[in-house]
N, C-alpha and C positions, 0 to 999 in steps of 0.2 A: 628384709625380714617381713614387710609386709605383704610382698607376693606370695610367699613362703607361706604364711602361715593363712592366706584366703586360699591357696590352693593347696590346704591340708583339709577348707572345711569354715574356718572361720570366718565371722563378719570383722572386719578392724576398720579404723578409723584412726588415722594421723592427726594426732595435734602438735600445731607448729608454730614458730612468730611467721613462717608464711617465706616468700611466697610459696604457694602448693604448685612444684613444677614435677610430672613426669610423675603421679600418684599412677600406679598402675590400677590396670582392668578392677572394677567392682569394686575399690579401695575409699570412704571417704577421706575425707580432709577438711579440717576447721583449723582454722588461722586465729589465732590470739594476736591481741595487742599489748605490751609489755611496758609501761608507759614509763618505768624508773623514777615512780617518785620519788619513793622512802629511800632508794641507792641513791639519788644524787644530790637529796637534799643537804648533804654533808657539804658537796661543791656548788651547791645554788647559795648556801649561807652561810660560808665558813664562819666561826665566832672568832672576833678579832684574837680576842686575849693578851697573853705578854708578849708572843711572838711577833704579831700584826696589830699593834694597837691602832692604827690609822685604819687600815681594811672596810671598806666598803661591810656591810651586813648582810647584803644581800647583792644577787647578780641584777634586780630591780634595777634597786641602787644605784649600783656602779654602772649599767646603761643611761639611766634617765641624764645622771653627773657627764658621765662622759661626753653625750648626745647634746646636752645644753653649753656645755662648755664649745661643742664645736659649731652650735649652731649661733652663740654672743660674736664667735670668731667672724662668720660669715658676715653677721651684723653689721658689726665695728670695720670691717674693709669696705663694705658698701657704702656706710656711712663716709670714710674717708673718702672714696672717690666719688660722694657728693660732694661731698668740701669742695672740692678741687676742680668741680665743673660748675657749680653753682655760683653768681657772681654777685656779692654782697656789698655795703658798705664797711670799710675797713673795721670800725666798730666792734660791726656785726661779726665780722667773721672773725675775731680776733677772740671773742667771747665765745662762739663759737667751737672754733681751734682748743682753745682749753679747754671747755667742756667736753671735748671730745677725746684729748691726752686724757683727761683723768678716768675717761668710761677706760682707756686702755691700758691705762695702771692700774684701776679695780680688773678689770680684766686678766689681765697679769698676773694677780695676787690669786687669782680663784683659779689661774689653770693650772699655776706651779700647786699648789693644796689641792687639787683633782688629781695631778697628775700622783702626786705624792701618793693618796690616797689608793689610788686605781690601780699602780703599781703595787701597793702592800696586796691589796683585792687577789690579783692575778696571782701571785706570790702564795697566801694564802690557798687560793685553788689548785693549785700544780703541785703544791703539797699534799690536800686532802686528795687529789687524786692519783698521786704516788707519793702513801705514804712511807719513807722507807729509811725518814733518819731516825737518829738515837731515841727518840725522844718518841718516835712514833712506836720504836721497836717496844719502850720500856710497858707503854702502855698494853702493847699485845700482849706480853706477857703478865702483866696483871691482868687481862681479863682472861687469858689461860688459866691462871694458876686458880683465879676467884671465880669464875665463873663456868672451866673446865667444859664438858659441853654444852652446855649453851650460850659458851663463847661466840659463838656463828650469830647471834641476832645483834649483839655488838660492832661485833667486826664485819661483818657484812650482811647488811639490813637489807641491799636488795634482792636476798632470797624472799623476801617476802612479796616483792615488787612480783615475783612470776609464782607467788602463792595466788595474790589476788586476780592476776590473770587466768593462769590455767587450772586454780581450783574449781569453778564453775563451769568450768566447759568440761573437766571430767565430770562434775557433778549432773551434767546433766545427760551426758551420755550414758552414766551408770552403766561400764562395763563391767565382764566377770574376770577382766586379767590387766595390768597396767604391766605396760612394758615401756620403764624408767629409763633413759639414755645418759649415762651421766650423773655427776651426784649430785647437781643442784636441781634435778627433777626429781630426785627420789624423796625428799622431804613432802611433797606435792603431792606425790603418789599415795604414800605411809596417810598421808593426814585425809585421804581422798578415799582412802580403804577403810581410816576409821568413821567418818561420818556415814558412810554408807552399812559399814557393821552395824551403829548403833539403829539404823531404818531399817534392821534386818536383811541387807544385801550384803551377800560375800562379796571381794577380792580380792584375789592372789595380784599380787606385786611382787615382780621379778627387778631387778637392778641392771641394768647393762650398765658394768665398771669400762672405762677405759683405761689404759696406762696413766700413770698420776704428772704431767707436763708439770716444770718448776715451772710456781707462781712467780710473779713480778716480784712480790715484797714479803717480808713476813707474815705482814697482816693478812695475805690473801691465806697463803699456804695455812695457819692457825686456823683462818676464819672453815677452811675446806675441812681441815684433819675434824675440827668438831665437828661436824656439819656430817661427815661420813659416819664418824663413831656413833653420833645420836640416833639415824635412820637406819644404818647399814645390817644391824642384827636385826632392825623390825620385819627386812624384807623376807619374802616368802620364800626366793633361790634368788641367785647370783649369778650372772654370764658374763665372759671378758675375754678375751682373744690368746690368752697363750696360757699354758702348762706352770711357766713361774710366776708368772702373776697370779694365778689362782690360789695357789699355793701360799703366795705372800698376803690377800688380802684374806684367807682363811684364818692366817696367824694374826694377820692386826687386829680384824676384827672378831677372833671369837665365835667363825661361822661353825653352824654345826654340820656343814657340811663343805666339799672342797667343790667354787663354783663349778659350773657348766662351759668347757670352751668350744667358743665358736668365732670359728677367724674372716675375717672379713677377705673371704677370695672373689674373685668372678665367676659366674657360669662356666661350665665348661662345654666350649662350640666344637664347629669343627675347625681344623688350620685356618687360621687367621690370611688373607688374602688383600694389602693395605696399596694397593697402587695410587690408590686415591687420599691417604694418608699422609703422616706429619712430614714425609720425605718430599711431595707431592706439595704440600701447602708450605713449605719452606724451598721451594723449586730449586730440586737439589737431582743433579742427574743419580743413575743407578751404580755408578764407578764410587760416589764422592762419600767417605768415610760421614757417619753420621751417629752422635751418639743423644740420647734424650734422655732428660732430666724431669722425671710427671710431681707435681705435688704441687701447691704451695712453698714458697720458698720463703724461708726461714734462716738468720746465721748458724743454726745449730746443726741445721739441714745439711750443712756443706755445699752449697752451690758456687761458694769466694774459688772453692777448690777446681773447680771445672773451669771457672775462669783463668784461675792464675794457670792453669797448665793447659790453654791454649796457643799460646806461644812453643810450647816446646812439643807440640803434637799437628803442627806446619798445617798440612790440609784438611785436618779433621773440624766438620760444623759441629756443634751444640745447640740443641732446641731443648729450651725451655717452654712446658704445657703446664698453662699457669691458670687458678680462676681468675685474675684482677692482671691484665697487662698494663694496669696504672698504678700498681704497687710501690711505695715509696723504695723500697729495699728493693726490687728489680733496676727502678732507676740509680740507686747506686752501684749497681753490680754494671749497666749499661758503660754508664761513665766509667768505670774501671776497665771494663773492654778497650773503651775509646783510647784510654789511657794506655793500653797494651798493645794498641794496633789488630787486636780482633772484633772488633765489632762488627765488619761484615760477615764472620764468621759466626756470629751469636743470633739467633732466630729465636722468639719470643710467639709461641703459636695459645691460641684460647681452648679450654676445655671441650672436651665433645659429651654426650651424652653417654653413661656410665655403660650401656651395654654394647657403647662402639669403641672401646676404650681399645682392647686387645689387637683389633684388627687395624685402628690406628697408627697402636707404635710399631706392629710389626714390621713399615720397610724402614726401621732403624735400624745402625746396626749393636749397638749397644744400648742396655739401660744402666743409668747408675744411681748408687744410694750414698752419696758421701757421708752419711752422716756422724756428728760427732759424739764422742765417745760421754754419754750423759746417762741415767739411771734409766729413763722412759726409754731411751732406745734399745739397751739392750736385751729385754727379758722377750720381745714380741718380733715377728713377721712381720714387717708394714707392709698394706695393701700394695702399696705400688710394687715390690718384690714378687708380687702372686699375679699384679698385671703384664707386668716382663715376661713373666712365664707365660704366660697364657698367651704374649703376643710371640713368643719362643725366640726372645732377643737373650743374648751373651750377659751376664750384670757385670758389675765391678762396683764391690760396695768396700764400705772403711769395716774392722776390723771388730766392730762391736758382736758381741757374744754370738744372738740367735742367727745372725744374716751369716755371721763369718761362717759358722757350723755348717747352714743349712748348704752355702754355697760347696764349701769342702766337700760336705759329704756325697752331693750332684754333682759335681763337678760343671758346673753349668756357666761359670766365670770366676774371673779373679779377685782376691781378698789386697785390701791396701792399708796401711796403716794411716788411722783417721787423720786429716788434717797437712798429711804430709804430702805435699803438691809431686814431690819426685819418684814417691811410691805409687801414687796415682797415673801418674803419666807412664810407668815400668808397667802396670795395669794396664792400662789400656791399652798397649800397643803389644801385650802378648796375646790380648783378645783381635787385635784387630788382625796379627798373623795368620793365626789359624782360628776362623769364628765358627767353620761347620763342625771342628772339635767339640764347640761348647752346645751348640746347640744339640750334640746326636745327646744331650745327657737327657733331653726332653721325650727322648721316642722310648725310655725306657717306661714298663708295662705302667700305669695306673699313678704314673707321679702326678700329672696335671689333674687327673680325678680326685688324688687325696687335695689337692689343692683345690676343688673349687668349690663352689655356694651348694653343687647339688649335693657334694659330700657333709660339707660345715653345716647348712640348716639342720640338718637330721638329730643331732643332740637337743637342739631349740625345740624342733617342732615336737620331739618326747618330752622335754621338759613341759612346753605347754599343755601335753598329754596328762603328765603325769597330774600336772597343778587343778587340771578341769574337769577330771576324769573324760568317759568313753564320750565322742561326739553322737549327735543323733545318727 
């Protein structure tokens, strides 16, 4: 978006928690520091109460206790193995000796009441940081009901934590267009628009929605839903990646207009040409069936599913193109390979840079989308679906709404039903039969154009037309 819109004319500037990797040509970039006070002050001092009545006060506290208790420990051994090298008269050390039992029965006494303590401490914190039993629910919904929207400064105070970072640095930029990523910059933006109204400086504030991912807990999803409602009609327009989602976030919130979509595809190059690609970094000949998994991996994602149906699909690899190859959830997916006897068959390759994406996976021979059948996935295209394409690999995705359609109606690969390992493997091996079937659905006229960035910017960069009027 931001090359897009410097090479419509404008000046922009990215603000980020950093770091600023890959800012294109003529583009700044200023990096915030987010520091989380007001969001974790909840788990720096849980209040003990009825729940935790022993609980530390403070994570101070319960360091200094913890630290001192194991530093009396170090003490009191050292001490004993004086005792024990040191050569006294009987007397002495016999006096000695019990003054020493007794430091180690006080000792005793103060680590079992530390421990006791540190425990509730810990306990307490894993709570306020997932809050998600009865007790935490009853209170979301009392500040639902009472405090309706402005539930959000309750339930999640560190929207303010990235109020007092990046209100000042858009403050000082004072530009004429805030383009919001997400709903927790949108509050930011709104309150960024109005101090600069009242110094007599316009700006428009656009929202980029994403599909709405289920939170972890109630309290999050409450603390979000306000949090949209309060800012969401302040904004000036609305942009979000698909036809039904537009649609749905016009109807939640009361927009007076249906957003602007703009789908996050890639460029469109020319044939992607990957000899040097994920086939090539996972040193796989050009015979050996190969199919690639790009995203972050997530249980929801379906990646278990790629696993469990590499046993029943004998010589086919799987690469996995991940940002973190020390992902806790890849290393259980690892071990589960292990556990199946394909692990040498599972390849775990690192991101490449977003404009080499395409030509990357192209010497795969499949991409796939397992994902499970949830609200977020099925209204929208996931970018990875637009990179397949543009790398002109076969897909095989699960059965959810937009991908199942899009694929049917291309014919570009096969539909599986979510989840289900035996559909999935019937999938893949109709692709792997005949794969230049799937790919001639790519040479038809103008599909990768409706699918790329040069196509998608074009609603944005009129929207941002529309909002600034004519450029110089």
């Amino acid at each position: 978006m931001a090359a897009a819109a410097r090479a419509a004319g404008y000046e922009v500037t990215l603000i980020g928690r950093g770091p600023a990797t890959a800012v294109p040509l003529g583009v700044a970039a200023r990096t915030v520091a987010v520091a989380g006070v007001i969001g974790t002050h909840r788990m720096l001092r849980p209040r003990p109460g009825l729940r935790w009545p022993l609980a530390y006060r403070s994570a101070e506290a319960y360091t200094h206790r913890t630290t001192l208790v194991a530093a009396r420990r170090s003490l009191l051994a050292t001490r004993g193995a004086e005792l024990a090298l040191v050569h006294r008269p009987l007397p002495l050390r016999a006096v000695a000796r019990c003054g020493h039992l007794l430091a180690l029965l006080r000792h005793g006494v103060r680590a079992v009441w530390t421990r006791a303590r540190a425990a509730q401490h810990r306990t307490a914190v894993h709570r306020r940081e997932k809050p998600d039993t009865r007790l935490d629910n009853i209170v979301t919904e009392l500040a639902r009901l009472l405090l309706r929207r402005r539930a959000w400064r309750r339930l999640d105070p560190g929207l303010l934590d990235e109020e007092v970072a990046y209100g000042p640095a858009l403050d000082s930029v004072r530009p004429h267009l805030i383009h919001a990523l997400g709903h927790r910059t949108l509050g930011v933006a709104i309150r960024a628009a109005l101090r600069a109204e009242a110094s007599g400086h316009r700006i428009e504030v656009v929202w980029d929605a994403p599909p709405r991912v289920p939170a972890p807990t109630r309290r999050a999803t409450v603390a979000a839903d306000a949090h949209e409602r309060t800012f969401a009609p302040e904004a000036d327009a609305v942009v979000t990646v698909g036809d039904r989602l537009a649609r749905e976030l016009r109807a939640r919130h009361g927009l007076s207009a249906t957003p602007t979509v703009c789908r996050n595809a890639p460029p469109l190059t020319a044939a992607p040409d990957g000899p040097q690609g994920v086939r090539a970094v996972c040193r796989l000949s050009e015979d050996t069936p190969l199919l690639v998994h790009a995203g972050r991996l997530l249980p929801d994602r379906g990646p278990a599913t790629v696993i469990e149906a590499l046993p029943k699909l004998y010589d086919l690899h799987a690469a996995f193109v991940v940002p973190d190859t020390g992902d806790p959830y890849l290393a259980e997916l690892r071990d589960r390979a292990a556990q199946l006897g394909v692990h040498a068959r599972l390849h775990v390759v690192p991101y490449v840079p977003v404009e080499e994406i395409p030509a990357f996976l192209s010497s795969a021979d499949i991409g796939v989308l397992p994902v499970h059948q949830l609200p977020h996935h099925q209204g929208v295209l996931a970018s990875r679906y637009f990179e397949y394409a543009h790398a002109r690999l076969p897909v095989v995705v699960s059965d959810v709404r937009a991908m199942a359609a899009a694929t049917l109606e291309l014919g570009n690969g096969e539909v599986f039903r979510a989840g289900d390992t035996a559909d999935f493997v019937r999938a893949v091996g109709a692709v792997l039969t005949n794969p230049k079937r799937y790919r001639k659905a790519y040479d038809r006229d103008d599909v990768l154009r409706q699918w790329s960035w040069q196509t998608e910017s074009v609603p944005l960069i009129d929207l941002y037309a529309r909002l600034l009027g004519p450029r110089p």
